[in-house]
Each structure stands twice: as structure tokens, then as C-alpha cells.
C-alpha positions as CSV (number, residue, x, y, z in Angstrom):
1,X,-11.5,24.3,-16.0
2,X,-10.6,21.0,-14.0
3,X,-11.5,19.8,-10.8
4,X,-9.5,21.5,-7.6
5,X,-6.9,19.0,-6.6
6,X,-7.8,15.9,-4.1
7,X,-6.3,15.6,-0.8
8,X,-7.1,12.0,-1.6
9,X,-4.8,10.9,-4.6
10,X,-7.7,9.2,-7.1
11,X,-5.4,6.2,-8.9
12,X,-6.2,5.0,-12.6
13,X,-4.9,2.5,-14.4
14,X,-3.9,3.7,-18.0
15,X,-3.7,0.4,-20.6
16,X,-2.2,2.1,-23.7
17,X,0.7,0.5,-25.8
18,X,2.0,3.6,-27.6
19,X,4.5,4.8,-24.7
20,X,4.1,8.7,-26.1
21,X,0.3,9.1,-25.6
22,X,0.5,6.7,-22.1
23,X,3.5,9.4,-20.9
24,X,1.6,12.1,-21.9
25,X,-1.6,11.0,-20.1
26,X,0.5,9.8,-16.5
27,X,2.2,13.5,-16.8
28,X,-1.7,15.5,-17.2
29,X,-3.5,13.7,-14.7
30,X,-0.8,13.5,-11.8
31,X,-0.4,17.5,-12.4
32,X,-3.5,17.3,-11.3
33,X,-3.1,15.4,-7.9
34,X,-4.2,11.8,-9.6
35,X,-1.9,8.8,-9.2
36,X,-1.7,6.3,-12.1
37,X,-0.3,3.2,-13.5
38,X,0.4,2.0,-16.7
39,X,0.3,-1.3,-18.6
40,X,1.0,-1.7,-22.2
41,X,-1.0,-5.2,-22.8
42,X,-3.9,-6.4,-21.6
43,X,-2.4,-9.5,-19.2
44,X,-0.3,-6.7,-17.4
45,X,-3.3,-4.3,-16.6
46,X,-5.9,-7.4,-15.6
47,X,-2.8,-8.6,-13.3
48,X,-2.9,-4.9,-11.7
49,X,-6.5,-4.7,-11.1
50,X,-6.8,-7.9,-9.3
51,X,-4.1,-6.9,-6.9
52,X,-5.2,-2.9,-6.8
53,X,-7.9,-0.5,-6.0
54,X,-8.1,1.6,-8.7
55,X,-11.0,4.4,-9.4
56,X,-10.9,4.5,-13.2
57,X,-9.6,2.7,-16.1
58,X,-8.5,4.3,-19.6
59,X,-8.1,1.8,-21.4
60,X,-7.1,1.7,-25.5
61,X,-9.2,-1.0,-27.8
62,X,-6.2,-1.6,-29.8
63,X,-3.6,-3.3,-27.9
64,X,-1.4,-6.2,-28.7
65,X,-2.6,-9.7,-28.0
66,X,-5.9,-9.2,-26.1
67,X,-7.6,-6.1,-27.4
68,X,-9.1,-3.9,-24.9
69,X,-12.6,-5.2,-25.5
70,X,-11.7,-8.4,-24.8
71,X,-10.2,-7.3,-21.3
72,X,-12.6,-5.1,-20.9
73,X,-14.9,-8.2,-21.0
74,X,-12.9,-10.2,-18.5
75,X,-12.8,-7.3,-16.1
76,X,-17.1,-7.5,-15.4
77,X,-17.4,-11.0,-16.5
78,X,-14.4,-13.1,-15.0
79,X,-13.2,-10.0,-11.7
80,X,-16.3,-9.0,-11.4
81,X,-15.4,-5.2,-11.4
82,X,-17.2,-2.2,-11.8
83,X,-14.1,0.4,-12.0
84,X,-15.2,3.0,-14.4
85,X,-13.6,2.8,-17.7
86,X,-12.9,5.2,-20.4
87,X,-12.3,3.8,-23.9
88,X,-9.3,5.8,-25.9
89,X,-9.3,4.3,-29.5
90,X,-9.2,5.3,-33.5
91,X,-12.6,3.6,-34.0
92,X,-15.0,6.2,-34.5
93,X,-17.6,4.7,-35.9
94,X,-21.4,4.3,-34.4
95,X,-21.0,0.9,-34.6
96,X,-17.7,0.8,-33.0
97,X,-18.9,2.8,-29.8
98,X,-21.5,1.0,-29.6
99,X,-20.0,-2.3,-29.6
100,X,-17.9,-0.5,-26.5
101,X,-20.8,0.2,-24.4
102,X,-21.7,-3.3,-25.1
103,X,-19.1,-4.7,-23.6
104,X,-19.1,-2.5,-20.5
105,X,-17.4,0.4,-21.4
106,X,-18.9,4.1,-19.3
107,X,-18.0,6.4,-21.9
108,X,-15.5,6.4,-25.3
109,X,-13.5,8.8,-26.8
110,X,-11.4,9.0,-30.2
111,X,-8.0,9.7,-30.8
112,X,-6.7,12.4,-31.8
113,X,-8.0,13.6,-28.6
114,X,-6.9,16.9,-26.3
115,X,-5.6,16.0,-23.1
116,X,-7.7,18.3,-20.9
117,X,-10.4,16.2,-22.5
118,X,-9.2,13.1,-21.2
119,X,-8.9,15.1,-17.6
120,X,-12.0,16.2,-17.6
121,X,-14.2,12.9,-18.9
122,X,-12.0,11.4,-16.1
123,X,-13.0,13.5,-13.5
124,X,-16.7,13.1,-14.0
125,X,-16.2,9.3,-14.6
126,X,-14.8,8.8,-10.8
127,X,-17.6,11.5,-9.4
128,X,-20.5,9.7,-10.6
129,X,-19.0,6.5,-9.8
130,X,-18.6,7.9,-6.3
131,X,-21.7,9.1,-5.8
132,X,-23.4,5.6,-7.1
133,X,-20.9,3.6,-4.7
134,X,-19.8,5.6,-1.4
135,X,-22.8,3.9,0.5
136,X,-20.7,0.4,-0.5
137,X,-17.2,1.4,-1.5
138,X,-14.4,-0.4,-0.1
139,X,-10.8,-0.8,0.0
140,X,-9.0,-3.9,0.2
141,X,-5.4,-5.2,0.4
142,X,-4.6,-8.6,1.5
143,X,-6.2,-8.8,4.8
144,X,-7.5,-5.4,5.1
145,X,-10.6,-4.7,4.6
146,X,-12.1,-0.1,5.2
147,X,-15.6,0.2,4.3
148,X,-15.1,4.0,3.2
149,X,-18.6,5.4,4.0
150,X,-18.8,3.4,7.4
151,X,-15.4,4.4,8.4
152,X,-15.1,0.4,9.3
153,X,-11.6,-1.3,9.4
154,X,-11.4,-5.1,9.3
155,X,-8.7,-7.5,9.4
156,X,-9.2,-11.0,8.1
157,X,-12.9,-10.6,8.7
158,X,-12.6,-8.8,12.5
159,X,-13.0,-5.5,12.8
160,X,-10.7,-3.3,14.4
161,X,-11.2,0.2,16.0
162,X,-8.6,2.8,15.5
163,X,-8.6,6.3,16.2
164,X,-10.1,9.1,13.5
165,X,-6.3,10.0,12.1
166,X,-5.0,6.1,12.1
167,X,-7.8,5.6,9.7
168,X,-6.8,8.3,7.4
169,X,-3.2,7.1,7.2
170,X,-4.3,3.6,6.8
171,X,-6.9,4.7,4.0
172,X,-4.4,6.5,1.9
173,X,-1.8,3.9,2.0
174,X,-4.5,1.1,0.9
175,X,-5.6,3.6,-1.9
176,X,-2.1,3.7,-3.2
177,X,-2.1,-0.4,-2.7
178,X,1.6,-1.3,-2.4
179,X,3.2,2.0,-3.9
180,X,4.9,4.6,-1.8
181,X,2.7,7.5,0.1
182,X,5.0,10.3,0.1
183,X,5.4,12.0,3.7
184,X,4.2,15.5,2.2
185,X,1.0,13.7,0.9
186,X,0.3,12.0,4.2
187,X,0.8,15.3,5.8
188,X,-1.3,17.6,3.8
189,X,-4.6,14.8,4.0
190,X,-4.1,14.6,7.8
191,X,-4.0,18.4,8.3
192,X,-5.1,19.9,5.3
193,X,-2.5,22.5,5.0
194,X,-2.0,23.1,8.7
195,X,2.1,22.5,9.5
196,X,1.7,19.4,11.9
197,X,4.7,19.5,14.5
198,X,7.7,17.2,13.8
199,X,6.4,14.3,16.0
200,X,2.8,14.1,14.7
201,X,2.7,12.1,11.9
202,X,5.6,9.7,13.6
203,X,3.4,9.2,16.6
204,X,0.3,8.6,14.5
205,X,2.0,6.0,12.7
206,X,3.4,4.5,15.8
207,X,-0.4,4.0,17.4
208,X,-1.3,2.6,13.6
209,X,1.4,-0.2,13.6
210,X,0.6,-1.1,17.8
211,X,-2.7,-1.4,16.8
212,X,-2.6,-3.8,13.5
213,X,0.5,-5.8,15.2
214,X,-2.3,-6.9,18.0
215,X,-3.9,-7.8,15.3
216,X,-0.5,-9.9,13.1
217,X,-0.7,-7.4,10.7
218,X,2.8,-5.7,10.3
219,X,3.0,-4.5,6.9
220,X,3.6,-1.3,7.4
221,X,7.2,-0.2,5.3
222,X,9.2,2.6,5.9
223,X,10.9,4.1,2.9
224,X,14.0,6.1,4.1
225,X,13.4,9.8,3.8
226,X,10.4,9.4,1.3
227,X,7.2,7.3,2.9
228,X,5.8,4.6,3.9
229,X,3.7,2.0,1.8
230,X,2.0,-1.5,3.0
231,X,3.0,-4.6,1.9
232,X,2.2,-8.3,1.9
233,X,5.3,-9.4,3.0
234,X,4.6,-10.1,7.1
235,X,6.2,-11.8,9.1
């Protein structure tokens, strides 16, 4: 039994090089309403989470190059981060999981493992990490900065009031940092499965973009006929 879907899309990063279990993993947890990434080597994914907010890392110990321990490592030490992470690995061993922990891993689980497994640890990973965090949690994405539980936008340090629904939009689009939000997704947060009329979500975003523009913020892109996403790219 899994968690009901989030109106919010929870994103993970999943650092696997075997491209079968990786597939198999994006395809179970965005059935279940998650959005993910994945990197086959350790460079990739440490690249990702210094330019993304991600909620939960499932990261494999044996990887090419770095091991996962090793980036595991780098990601408290060197970023700094405390993004849950869920060790997938053949090492079974006490000594093995134990050497995980060490190194800052939340919890560890073996392969061959069942994918509803993987769901489930996941979803209990991100709630407890929640419930430590939402008093602090933030998003950031160049100069944005939303403190989640204070409802508090900032741009380059100076924070900016926007209306109850602007926020939403602008929250979702940081959590998918840079990818595209799908207009249906958008949708479905802002009215939670009351139809909106044709205009709403256009005239939403309209205010949004009037509002960060004061503000030299115009990253804002429009994908034709699928979303929008935020970028980096100003002018």
C-alpha cells in the first residue's frame, strides 16, 4: 500500500549505472506522481545536486569511477547537503551497512530488491525528512530564494510579495528546477481537481511574470502546448 499521490511532484535523483534497474525505478516512482532524474556516475549526479532541489537520493555504492560512498561523502562534506539518501547496493554485509551509515547514508537496501520496496523506503525517507525540516526548508534556483514553511519569496536577497496562487506556480516550477511543469500539473496543484476556466492559469501567470520582471527576474519559459519551466537564461 503506497502513499496517495502528491499534488506536489517529490523529485529524486537516482545514481545507478545499470540502465535496466535505473528505468525500472524512474518508471515505479513517477507512476506514483514523483519526478526523477538519473545519473549513471558519480560527477553527473554531484553536478545535478548542486544545480537542483531534490528530496531524496537513491544512490548505488558501486558505480564507475567514484563509488557512491565516496560521493556520498562529498555530498555532506564538500555541498553541505542533507537530502535523504537511500543506498541500493550488492553489499550485504553488517560491515558493509555499516560503513554506509558512516558515511551518511539514512537507510540501505540490497539488491535483488522489489520495487514497491524501494517506493515505499522512499516515501518514508522524504516524510521524516519533511517533518525534521519544513520549519527551515527552502527552495532555491539562481536568484530565487521560497522559504516553504514561511511562504517567503526572495529575489537576490529582497523579498517579494506575491499573491497566494503566484506562489504556488512559482513553488512548483522551482521544485522541478529547470525541467518542464506540465500545464495539467500546474492545474491540478492550483485547484485540486476543480476545472479552472480557460483564462485562470494564463492570468495567474501573467501577474507572476509582472511581478518578478519589477524585480529583473524574467525567467519564466513558455514551452508551446506543454508548460512552462524557469530558467537562468535572463536577459
Amino acid at each position: 500500500m503506497t502513499d496517495k499521490k502528491h499534488p506536489i511532484p517529490y523529485t529524486v535523483l537516482i545514481v545507478e549505472d545499470e540502465s535496466v534497474i535505473a528505468e525500472n525505478i524512474l518508471l515505479t516512482l513517477e507512476a506514483e506522481g514523483f519526478t526523477a532524474d538519473i545519473s549513471r556516475d558519480a560527477p553527473s549526479a554531484l553536478h545535478r545536486l548542486e544545480q537542483g532541489n531534490y528530496d531524496l537520493v537513491l544512490l548505488d555504492i558501486g558505480l564507475p569511477g567514484m563509488d557512491g560512498l565516496s560521493m556520498l561523502q562529498k555530498m555532506r562534506r564538500k555541498l553541505s547537503l542533507s537530502t535523504p539518501v537511500l543506498l541500493l547496493t550488492a553489499r550485504a554485509t553488517l560491515e558493509d551497512k555499516l560503513q554506509g551509515f558512516a558515511c551518511g547514508a539514512d537507510d540501505y537496501l540490497t539488491k535483488p530488491f522489489a520495487l514497491e520496496e524501494v517506493l515505499v523506503r522512499a516515501q518514508a525517507l522524504i516524510r521524516r525528512s519533511r517533518q525534521l525540516c519544513d520549519t527551515a526548508f527552502s527552495l532555491q534556483y539562481g536568484p530565487l530564494c521560497y522559504l516553504v514553511a514561511d511562504q517567503s519569496l526572495s529575489i537576490n536577497g529582497e523579498t517579494i510579495k506575491l499573491p497566494r496562487k503566484c506562489l504556488m506556480i512559482l513553488e512548483m516550477l522551482m521544485r522541478y528546477s529547470g525541467r518542464i511543469v506540465p500545464r495539467q500539473k500546474l492545474e491540478e496543484y492550483l485547484w485540486q481537481g476543480e476545472p479552472p476556466s480557460s483564462e485562470a492559469l494564463r492570468s495567474q501567470l501573467h501577474l507572476l511574470r509582472k511581478t518578478l520582471q519589477q524585480h529583473q527576474y524574467e525567467g519564466i519559459e513558455t514551452v508551446h502546448g506543454i508548460g512552462w519551466r524557469l530558467t537562468l537564461d535572463t536577459p
